[in-house]
LOSEVEX-373788 format. One record per residue (C-alpha): residue in three letters; x, y, z. Coordinates in pm, whole numbers, padded with zeros to 5 digits, always signed. Layout:
alaXYZ
...
This chain:
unk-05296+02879+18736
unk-04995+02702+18861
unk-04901+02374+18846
unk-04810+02162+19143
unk-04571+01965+18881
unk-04206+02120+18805
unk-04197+02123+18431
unk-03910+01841+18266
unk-03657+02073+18116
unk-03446+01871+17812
unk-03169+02002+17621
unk-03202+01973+17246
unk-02802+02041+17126
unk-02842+02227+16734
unk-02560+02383+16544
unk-02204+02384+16720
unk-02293+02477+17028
unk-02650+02565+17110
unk-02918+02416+17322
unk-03299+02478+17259
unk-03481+02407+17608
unk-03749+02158+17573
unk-04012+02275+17854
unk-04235+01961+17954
unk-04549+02002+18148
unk-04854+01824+18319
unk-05046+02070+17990
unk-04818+02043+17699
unk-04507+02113+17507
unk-04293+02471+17477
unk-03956+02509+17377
unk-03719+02850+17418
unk-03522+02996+17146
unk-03578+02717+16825
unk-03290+02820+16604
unk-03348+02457+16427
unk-03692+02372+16350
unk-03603+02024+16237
unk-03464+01905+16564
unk-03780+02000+16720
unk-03983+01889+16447
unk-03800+01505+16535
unk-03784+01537+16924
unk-04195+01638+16905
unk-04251+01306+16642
unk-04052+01078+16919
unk-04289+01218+17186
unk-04584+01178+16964
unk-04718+01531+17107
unk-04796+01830+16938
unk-04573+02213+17042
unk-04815+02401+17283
unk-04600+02728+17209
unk-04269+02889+17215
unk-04035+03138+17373
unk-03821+03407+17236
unk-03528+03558+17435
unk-03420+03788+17195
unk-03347+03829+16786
unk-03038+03686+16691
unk-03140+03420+16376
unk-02968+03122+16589
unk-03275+03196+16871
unk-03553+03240+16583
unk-03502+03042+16262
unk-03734+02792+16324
unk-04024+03007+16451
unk-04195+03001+16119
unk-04169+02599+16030
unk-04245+02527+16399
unk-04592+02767+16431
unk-04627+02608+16011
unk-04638+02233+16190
unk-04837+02320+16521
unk-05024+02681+16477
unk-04964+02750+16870
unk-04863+03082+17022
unk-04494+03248+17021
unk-04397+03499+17286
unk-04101+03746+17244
unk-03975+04109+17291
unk-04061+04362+16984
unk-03720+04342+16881
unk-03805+04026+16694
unk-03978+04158+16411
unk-04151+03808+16277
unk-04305+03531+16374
unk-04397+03623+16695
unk-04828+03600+16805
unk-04828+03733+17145
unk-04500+04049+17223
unk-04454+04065+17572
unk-04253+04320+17755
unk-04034+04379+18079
unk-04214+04351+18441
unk-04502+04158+18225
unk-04671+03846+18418
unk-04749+03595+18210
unk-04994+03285+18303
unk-04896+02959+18075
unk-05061+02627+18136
unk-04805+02397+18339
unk-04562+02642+18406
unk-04786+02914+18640
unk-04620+03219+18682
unk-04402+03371+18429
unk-04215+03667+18488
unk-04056+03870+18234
unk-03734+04030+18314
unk-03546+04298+18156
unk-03163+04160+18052
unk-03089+04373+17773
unk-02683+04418+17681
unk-02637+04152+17426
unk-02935+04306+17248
unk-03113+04613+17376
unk-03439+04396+17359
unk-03344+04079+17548
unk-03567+03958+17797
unk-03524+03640+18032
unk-03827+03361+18142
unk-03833+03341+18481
unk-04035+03048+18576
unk-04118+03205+18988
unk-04296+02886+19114
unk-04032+02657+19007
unk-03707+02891+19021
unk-03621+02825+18623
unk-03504+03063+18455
unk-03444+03075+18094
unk-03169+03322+18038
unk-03069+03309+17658
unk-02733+03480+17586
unk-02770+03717+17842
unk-02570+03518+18147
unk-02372+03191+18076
unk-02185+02927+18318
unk-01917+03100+18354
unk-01965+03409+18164
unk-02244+03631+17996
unk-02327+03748+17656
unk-02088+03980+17425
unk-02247+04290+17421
unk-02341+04363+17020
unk-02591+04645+17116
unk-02569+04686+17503
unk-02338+04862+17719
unk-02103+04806+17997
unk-02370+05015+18202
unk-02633+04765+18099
unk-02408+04454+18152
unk-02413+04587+18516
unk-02791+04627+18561
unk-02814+04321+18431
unk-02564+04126+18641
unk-02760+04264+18936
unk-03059+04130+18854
unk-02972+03787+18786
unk-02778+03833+19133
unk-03088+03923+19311
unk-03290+03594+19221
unk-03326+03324+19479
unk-02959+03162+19500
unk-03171+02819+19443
unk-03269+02947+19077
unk-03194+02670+18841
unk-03083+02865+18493
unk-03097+02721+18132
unk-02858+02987+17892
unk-02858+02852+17539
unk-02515+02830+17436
unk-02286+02541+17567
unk-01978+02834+17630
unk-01838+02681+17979
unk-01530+02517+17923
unk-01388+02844+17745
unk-01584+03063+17997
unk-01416+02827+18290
unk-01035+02919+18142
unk-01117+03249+18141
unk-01251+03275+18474
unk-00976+03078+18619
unk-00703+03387+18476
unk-00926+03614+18701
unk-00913+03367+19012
unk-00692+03110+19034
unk-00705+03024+19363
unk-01083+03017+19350
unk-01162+02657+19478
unk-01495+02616+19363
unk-01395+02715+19016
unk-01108+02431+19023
unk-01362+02189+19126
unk-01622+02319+18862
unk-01370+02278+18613
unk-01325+01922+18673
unk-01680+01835+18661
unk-01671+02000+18362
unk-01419+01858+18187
unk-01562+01505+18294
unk-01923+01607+18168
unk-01762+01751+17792
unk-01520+01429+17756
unk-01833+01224+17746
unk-02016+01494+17571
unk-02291+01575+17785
unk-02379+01896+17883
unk-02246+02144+18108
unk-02592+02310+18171
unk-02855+02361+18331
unk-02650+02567+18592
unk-02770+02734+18931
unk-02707+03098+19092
unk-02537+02985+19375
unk-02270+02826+19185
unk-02240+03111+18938
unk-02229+03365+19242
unk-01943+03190+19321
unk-01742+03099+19007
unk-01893+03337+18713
unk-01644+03642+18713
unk-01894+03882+18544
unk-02141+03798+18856
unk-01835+03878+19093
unk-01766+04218+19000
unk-01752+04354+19337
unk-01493+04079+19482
unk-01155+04242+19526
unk-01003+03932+19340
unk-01192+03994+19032
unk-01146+04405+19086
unk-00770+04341+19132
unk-00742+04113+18809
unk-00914+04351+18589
unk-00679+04642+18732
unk-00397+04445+18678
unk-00519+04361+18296
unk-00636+04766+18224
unk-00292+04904+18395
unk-00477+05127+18644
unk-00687+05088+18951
unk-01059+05004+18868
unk-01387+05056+19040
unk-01624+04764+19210
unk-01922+04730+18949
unk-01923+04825+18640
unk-01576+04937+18576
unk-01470+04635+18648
unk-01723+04457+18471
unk-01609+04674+18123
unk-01275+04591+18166
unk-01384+04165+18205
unk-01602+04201+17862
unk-01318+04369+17665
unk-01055+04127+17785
unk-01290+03849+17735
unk-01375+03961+17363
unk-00972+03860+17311
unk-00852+03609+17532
């Protein structure tokens, strides 16, 4: 069942630099990715509504430590890959369709590089798409289990959704990510433009994010892998001509890792 109403989508900032995604619908409460079960513990007692369930991206503790408190307080459903070996009701994997009151259609795509279980919401009614670390403004995950041959499969994916695709990553990384990006392409003018906004947004400390694919497609470095800009950067940097793709894209993650 879909729902004719595009679900509210709130930030809720925890430790130094997360976001979990509040997901408000016409039929309840879900949040992605509750590191803190406190904060959404307090921002469910403002709204005086119960959690209707939750989403898991992948198993790093900052993503999951407040699955147990949070299903404790509200006994709903949690959804994750099988990489997450607790708290979770209802595993899910890649290519899966799932139906959730309020938000329709949930698709249930395969980004695994950070971890070699990470999967991303994609909310196909709406164009949402929760992401966790897998892409960021800017930039995408480290890659702790994946590798550079994964980063790629993954970067095409994300390329291939609708350019309208509003996504919600879950780690507020886009002022660094923007320097970064701007040492591939500095005479990228969107970039200079994004990184005003930004900078305007983080003085007042609100948040850089949600962000959408057509930006990204045209700032994010790691999505741009097949520019000659961003091939002739990463040459420059690894001292030898590099391959469109994924050489390219190995060459961005290791320099990224240290700049």
């Amino acid at each position: 069942m879909s729902s004719p109403q595009t679900p509210i989508v709130t930030p809720l900032p925890c430790f130094l630099d997360n976001y979990i995604w509040h997901i408000e619908t016409s039929q309840g409460d879900w949040v992605v990715d509750p590191g803190d079960a406190q904060v959404v513990l307090a921002y469910q007692a403002k709204r005086g509504k119960p959690l209707a369930g939750v989403l898991i991206t992948h198993h790093h503790l900052d993503h999951t430590a407040g699955i147990a408190a949070l299903v404790e307080a509200f006994a709903m459903p949690v959804y994750g890959p099988s990489e997450v070996r607790e708290g979770i009701s209802n595993y899910i994997k890649v290519d899966d369709v799932l139906t959730l009151d309020g938000m329709g259609s949930v698709q249930v795509l395969d980004v695994a590089a950070h971890t070699l279980g990470h999967i991303a919401y994609y909310l196909k009614g709406h164009d949402l798409l929760f992401c966790g670390d897998s892409l960021f403004s800017a930039g995408c995950g480290r890659l702790f289990e994946g590798t550079p041959t994964d980063l790629a499969r993954v970067m095409s994916t994300l390329s291939a959704l609708p350019a309208v695709t509003v996504i919600f990553p879950t780690h507020e990384y886009t002022a660094a990510n923007i320097r970064f990006a701007e040492a591939i392409e500095p005479d990228n003018n969107e970039l200079k433009h994004y990184a005003h906004k930004v900078a305007a947004w983080r003085a007042k400390n609100q948040p850089s994010l949600p962000t959408h694919l057509a930006l990204e497609l045209a700032i994010n470095p790691f999505l741009r892998s097949h520019e000659s800009t961003v091939v002739a950067a990463a040459s420059a940097y690894a001292g030898t001509p590099l391959q469109p793709g994924e050489q390219t894209l190995a060459t961005l993650r290791a320099w990224k890792d240290v700049f």
